[in-house]
N, CA, C and O atoms as a Maestro MAE file, in Angstrom:
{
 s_m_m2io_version
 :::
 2.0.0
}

f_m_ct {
 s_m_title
 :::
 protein
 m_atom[216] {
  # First column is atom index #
  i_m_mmod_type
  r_m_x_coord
  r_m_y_coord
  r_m_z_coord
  i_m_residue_number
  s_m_chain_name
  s_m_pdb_residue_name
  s_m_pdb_atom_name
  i_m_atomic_number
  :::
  1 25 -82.119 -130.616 214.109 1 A "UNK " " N  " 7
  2 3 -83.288 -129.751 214.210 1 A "UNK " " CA " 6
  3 2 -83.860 -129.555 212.807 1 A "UNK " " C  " 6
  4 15 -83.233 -129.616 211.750 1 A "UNK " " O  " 8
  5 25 -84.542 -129.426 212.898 2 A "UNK " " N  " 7
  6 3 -86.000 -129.947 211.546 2 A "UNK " " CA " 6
  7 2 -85.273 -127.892 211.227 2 A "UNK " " C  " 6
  8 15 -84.524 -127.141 211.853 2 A "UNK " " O  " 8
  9 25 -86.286 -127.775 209.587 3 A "UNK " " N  " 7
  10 3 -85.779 -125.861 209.204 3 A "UNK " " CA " 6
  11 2 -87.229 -125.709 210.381 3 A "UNK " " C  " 6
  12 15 -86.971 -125.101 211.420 3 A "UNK " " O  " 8
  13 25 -88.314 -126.107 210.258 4 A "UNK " " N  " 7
  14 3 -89.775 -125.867 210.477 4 A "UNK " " CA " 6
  15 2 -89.548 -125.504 212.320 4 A "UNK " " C  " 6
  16 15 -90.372 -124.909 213.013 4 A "UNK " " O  " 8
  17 25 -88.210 -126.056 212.791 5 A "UNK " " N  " 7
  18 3 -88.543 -126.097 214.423 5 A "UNK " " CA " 6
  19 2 -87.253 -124.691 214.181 5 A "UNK " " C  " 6
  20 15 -87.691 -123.606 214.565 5 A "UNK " " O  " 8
  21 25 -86.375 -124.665 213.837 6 A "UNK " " N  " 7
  22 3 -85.384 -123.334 213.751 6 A "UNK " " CA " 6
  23 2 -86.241 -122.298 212.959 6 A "UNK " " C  " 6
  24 15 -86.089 -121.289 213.648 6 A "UNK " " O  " 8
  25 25 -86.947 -121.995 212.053 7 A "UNK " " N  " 7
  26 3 -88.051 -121.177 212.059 7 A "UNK " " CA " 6
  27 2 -88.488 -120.438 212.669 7 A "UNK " " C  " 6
  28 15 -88.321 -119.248 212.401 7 A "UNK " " O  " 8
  29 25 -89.257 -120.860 213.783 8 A "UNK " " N  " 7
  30 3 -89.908 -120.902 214.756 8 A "UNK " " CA " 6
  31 2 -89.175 -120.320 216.328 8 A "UNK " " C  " 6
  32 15 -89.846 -119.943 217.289 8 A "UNK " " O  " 8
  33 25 -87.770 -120.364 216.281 9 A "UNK " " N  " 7
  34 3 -86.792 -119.890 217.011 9 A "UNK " " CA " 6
  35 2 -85.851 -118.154 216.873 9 A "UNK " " C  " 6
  36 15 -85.324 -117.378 217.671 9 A "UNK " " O  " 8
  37 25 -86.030 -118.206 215.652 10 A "UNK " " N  " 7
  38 3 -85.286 -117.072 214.888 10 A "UNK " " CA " 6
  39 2 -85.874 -115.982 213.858 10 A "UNK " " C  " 6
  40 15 -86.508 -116.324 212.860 10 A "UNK " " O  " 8
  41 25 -85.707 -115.132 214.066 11 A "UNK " " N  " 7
  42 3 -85.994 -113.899 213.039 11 A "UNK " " CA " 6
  43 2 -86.252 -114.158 211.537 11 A "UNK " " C  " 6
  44 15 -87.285 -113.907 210.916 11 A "UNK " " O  " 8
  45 25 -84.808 -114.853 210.957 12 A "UNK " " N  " 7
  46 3 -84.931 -115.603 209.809 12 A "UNK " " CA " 6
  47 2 -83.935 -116.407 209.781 12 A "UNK " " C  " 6
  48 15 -82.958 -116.268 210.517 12 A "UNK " " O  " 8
  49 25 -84.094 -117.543 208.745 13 A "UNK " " N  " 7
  50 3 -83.243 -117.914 208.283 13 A "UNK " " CA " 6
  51 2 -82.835 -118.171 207.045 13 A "UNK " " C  " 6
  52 15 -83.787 -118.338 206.282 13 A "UNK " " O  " 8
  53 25 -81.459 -118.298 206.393 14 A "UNK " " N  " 7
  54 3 -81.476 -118.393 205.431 14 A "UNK " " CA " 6
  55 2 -80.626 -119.423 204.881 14 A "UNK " " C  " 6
  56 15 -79.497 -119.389 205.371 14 A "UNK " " O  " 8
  57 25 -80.801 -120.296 204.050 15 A "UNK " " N  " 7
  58 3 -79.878 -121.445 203.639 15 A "UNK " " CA " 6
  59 2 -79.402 -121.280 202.092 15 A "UNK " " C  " 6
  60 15 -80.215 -121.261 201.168 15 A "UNK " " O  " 8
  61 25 -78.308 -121.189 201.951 16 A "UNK " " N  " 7
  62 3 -77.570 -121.238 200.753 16 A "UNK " " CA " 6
  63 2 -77.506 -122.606 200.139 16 A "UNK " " C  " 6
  64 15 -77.130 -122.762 198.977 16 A "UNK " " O  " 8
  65 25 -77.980 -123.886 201.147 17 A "UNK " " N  " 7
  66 3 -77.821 -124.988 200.474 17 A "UNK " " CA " 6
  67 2 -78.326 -125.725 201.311 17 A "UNK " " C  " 6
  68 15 -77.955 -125.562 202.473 17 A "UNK " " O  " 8
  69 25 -79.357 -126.805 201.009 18 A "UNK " " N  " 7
  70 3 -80.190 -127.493 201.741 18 A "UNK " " CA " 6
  71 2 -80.245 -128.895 201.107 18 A "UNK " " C  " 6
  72 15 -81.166 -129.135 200.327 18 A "UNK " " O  " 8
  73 25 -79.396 -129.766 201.364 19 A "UNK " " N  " 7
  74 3 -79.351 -131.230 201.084 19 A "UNK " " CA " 6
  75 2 -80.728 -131.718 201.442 19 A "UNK " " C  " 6
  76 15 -81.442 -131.137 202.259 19 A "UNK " " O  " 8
  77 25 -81.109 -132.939 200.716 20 A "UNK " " N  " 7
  78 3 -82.138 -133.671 201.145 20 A "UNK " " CA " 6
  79 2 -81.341 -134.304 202.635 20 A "UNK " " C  " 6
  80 15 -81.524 -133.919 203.790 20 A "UNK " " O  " 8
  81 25 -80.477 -135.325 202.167 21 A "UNK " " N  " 7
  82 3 -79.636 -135.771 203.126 21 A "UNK " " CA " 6
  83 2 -78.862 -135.570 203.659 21 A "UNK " " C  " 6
  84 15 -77.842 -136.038 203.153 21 A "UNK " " O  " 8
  85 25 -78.631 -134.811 204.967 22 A "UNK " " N  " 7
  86 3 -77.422 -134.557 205.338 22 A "UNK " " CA " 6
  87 2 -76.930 -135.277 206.248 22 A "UNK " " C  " 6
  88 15 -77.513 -135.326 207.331 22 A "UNK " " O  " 8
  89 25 -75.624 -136.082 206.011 23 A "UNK " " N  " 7
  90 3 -75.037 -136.806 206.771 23 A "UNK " " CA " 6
  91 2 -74.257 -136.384 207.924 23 A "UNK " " C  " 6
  92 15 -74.622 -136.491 209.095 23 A "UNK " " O  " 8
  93 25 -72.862 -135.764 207.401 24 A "UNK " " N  " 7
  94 3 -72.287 -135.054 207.862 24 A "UNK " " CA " 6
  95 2 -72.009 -133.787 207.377 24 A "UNK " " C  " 6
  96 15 -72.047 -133.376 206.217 24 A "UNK " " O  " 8
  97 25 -71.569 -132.909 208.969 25 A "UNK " " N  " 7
  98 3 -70.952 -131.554 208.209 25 A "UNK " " CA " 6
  99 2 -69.542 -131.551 207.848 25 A "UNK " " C  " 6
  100 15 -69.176 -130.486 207.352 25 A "UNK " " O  " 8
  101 25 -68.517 -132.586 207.976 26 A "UNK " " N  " 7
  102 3 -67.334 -132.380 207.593 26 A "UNK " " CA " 6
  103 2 -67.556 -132.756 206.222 26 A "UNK " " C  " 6
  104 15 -67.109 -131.880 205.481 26 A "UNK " " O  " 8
  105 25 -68.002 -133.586 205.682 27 A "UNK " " N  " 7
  106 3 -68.039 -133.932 204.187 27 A "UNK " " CA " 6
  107 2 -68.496 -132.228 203.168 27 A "UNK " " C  " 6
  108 15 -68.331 -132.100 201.954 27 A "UNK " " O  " 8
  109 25 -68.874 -131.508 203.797 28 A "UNK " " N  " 7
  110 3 -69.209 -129.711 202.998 28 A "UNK " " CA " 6
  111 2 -67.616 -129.082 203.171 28 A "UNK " " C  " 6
  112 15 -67.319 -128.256 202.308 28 A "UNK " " O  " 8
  113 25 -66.451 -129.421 204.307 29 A "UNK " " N  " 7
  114 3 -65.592 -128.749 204.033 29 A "UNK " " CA " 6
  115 2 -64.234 -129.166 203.524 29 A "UNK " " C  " 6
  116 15 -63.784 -130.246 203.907 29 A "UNK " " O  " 8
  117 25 -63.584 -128.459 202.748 30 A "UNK " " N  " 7
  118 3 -62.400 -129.383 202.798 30 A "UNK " " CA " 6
  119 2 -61.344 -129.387 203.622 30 A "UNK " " C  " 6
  120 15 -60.278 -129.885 203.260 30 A "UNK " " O  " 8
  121 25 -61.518 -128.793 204.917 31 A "UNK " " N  " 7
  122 3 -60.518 -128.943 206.169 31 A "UNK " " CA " 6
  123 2 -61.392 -128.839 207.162 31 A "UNK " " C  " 6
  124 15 -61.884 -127.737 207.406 31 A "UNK " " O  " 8
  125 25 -61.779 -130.102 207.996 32 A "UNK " " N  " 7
  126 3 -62.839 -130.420 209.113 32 A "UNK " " CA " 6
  127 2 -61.842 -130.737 209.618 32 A "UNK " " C  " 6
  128 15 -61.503 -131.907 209.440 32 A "UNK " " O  " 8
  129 25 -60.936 -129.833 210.469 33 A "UNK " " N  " 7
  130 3 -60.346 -131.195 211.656 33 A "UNK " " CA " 6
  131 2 -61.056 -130.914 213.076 33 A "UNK " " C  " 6
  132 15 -61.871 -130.112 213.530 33 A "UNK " " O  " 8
  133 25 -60.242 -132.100 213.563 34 A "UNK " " N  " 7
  134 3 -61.619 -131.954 215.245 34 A "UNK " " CA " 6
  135 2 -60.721 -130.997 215.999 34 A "UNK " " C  " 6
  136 15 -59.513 -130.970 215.764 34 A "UNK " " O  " 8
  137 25 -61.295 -130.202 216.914 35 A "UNK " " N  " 7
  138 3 -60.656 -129.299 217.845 35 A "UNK " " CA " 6
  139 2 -61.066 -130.379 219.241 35 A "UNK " " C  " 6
  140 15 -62.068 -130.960 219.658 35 A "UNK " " O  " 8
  141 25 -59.204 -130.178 219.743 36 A "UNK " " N  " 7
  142 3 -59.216 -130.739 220.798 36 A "UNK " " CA " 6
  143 2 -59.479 -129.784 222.068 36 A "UNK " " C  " 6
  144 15 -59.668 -128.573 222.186 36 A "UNK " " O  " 8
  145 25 -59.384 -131.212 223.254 37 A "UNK " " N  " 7
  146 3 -60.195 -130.622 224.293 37 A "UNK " " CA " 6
  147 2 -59.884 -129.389 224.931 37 A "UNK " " C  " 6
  148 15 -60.642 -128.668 225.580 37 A "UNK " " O  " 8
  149 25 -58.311 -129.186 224.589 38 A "UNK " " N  " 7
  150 3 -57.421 -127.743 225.385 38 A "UNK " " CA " 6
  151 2 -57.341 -126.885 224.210 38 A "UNK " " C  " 6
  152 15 -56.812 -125.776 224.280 38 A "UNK " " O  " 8
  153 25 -57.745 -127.257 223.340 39 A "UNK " " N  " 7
  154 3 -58.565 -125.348 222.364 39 A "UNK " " CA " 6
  155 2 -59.421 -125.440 223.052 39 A "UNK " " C  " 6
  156 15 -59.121 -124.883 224.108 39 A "UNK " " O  " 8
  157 25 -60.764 -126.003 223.095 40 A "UNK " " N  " 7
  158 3 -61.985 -125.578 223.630 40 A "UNK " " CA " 6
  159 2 -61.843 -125.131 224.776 40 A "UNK " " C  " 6
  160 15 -62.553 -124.160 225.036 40 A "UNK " " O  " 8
  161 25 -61.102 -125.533 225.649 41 A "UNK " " N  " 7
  162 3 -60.889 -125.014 227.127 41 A "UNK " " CA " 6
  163 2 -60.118 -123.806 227.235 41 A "UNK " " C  " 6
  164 15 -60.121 -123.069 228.221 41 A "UNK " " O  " 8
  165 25 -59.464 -123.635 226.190 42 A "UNK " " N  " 7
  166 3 -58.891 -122.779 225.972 42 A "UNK " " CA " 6
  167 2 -59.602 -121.156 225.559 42 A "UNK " " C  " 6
  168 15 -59.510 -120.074 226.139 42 A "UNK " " O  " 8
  169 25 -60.310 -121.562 224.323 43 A "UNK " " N  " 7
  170 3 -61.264 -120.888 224.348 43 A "UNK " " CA " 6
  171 2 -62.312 -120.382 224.808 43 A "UNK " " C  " 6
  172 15 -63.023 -119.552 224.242 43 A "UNK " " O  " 8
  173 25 -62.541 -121.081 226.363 44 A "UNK " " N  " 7
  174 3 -63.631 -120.802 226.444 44 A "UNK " " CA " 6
  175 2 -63.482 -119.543 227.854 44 A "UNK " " C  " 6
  176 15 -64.165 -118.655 228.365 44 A "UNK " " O  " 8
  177 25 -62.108 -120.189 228.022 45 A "UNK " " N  " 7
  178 3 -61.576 -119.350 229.244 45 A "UNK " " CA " 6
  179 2 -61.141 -117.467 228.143 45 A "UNK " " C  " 6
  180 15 -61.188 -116.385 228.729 45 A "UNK " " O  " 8
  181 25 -60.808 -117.577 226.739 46 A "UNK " " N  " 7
  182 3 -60.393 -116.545 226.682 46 A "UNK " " CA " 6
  183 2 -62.019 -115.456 226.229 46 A "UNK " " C  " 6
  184 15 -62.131 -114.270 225.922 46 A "UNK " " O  " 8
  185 25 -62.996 -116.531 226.387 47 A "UNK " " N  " 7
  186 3 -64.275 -115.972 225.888 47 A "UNK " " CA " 6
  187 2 -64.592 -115.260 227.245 47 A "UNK " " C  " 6
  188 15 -65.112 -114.151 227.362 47 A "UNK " " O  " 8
  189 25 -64.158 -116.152 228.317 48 A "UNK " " N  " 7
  190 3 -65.051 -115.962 229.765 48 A "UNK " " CA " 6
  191 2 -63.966 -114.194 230.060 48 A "UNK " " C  " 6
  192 15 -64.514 -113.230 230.596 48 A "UNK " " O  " 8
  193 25 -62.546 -114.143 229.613 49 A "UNK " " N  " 7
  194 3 -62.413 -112.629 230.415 49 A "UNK " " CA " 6
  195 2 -62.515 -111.788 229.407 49 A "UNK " " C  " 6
  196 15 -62.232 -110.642 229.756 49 A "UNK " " O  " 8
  197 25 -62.754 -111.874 228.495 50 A "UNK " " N  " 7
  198 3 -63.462 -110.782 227.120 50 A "UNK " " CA " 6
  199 2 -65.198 -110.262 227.915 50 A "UNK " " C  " 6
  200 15 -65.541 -109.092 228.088 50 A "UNK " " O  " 8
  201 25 -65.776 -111.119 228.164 51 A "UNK " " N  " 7
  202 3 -67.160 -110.725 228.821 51 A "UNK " " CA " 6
  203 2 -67.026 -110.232 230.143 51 A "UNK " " C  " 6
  204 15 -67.847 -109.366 230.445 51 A "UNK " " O  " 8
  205 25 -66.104 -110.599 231.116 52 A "UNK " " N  " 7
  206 3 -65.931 -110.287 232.369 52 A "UNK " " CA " 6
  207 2 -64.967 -108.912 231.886 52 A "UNK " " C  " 6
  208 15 -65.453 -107.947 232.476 52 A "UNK " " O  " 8
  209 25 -64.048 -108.563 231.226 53 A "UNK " " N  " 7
  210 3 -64.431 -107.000 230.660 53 A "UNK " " CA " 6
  211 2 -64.715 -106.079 230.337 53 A "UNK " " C  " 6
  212 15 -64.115 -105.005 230.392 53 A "UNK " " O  " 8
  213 25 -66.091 -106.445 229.777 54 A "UNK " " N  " 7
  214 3 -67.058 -105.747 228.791 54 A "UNK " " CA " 6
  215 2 -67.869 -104.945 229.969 54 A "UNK " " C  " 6
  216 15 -68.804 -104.199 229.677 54 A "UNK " " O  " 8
  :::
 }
 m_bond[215] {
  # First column is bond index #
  i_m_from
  i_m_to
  i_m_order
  :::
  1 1 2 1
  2 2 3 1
  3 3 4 2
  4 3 5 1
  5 5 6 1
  6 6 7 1
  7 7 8 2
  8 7 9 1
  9 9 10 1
  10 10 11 1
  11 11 12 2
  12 11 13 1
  13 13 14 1
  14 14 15 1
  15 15 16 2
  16 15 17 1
  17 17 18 1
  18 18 19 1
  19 19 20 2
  20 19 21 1
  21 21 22 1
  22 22 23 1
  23 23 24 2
  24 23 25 1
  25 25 26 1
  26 26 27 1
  27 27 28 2
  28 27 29 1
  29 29 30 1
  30 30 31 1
  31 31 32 2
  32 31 33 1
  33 33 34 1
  34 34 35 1
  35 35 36 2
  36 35 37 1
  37 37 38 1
  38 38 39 1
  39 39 40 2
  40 39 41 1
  41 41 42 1
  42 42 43 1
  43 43 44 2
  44 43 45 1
  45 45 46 1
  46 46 47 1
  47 47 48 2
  48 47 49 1
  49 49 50 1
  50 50 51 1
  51 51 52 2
  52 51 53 1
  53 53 54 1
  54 54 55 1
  55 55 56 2
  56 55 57 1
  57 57 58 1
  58 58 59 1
  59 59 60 2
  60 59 61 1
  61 61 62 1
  62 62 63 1
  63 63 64 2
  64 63 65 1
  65 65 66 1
  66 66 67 1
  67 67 68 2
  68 67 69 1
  69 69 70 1
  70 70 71 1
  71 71 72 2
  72 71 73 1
  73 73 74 1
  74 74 75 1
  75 75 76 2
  76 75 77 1
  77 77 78 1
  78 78 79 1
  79 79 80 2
  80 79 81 1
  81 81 82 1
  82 82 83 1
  83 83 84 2
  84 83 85 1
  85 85 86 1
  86 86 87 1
  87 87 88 2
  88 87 89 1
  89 89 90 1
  90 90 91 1
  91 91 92 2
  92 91 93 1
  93 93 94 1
  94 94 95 1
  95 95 96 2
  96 95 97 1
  97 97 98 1
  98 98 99 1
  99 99 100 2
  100 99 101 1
  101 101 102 1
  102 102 103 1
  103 103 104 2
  104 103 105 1
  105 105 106 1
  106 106 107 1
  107 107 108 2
  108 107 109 1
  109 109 110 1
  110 110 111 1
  111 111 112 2
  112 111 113 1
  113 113 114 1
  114 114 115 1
  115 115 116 2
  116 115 117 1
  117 117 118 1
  118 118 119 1
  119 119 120 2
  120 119 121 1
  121 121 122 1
  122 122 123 1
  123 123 124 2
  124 123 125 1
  125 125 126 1
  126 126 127 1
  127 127 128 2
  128 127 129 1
  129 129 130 1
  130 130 131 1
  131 131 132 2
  132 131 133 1
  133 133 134 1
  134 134 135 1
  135 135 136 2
  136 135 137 1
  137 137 138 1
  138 138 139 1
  139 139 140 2
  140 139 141 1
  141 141 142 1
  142 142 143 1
  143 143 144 2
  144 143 145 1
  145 145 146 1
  146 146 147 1
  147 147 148 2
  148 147 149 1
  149 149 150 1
  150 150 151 1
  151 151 152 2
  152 151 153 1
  153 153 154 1
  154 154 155 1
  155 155 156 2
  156 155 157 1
  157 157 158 1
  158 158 159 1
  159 159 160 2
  160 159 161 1
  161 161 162 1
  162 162 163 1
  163 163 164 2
  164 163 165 1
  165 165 166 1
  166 166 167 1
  167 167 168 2
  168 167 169 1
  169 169 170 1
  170 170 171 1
  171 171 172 2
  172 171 173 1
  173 173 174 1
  174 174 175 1
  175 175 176 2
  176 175 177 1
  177 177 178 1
  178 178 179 1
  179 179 180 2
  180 179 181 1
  181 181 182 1
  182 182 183 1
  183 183 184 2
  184 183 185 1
  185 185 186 1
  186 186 187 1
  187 187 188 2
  188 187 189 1
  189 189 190 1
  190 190 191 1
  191 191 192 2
  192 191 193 1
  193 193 194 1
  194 194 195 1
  195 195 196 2
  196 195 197 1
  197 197 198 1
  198 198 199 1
  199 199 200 2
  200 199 201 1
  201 201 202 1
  202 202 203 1
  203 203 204 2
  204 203 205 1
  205 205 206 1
  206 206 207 1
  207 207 208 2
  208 207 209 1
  209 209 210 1
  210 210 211 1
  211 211 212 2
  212 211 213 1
  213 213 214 1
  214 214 215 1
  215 215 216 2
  :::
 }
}
C-alpha cells in the first residue's frame, strides 16, 4: 500500500523510517522468525474467547 492510499484510511500516520526500497520486512529485524500455522490458530482461538467475554 502506497503512504498516499494509507493516508487516506487513517487519522494519521507516522513513519520513523521510510526506505525508498523496501524489500522485505524481516531484513529491519534481527529476529524475524515465521510463526507457524498452530500459533496462529492458536491465537486466534485465544483472541476469539477474550472478545466473546468482553
Amino acid at each position: 500500500m502506497l503512504l498516499v492510499e494509507l493516508e487516506a484510511e487513517v487519522d494519521k500516520v507516522v513513519c520513523v523510517l521510510m526506505p525508498e526500497a523496501l524489500y522485505a520486512i524481516g531484513i529491519w529485524y534481527k529476529n524475524f522468525e515465521q510463526t507457524s500455522d498452530a500459533e496462529v490458530c492458536e491465537i486466534l482461538a485465544r483472541h476469539k474467547l477474550l472478545v466473546a467475554n468482553d
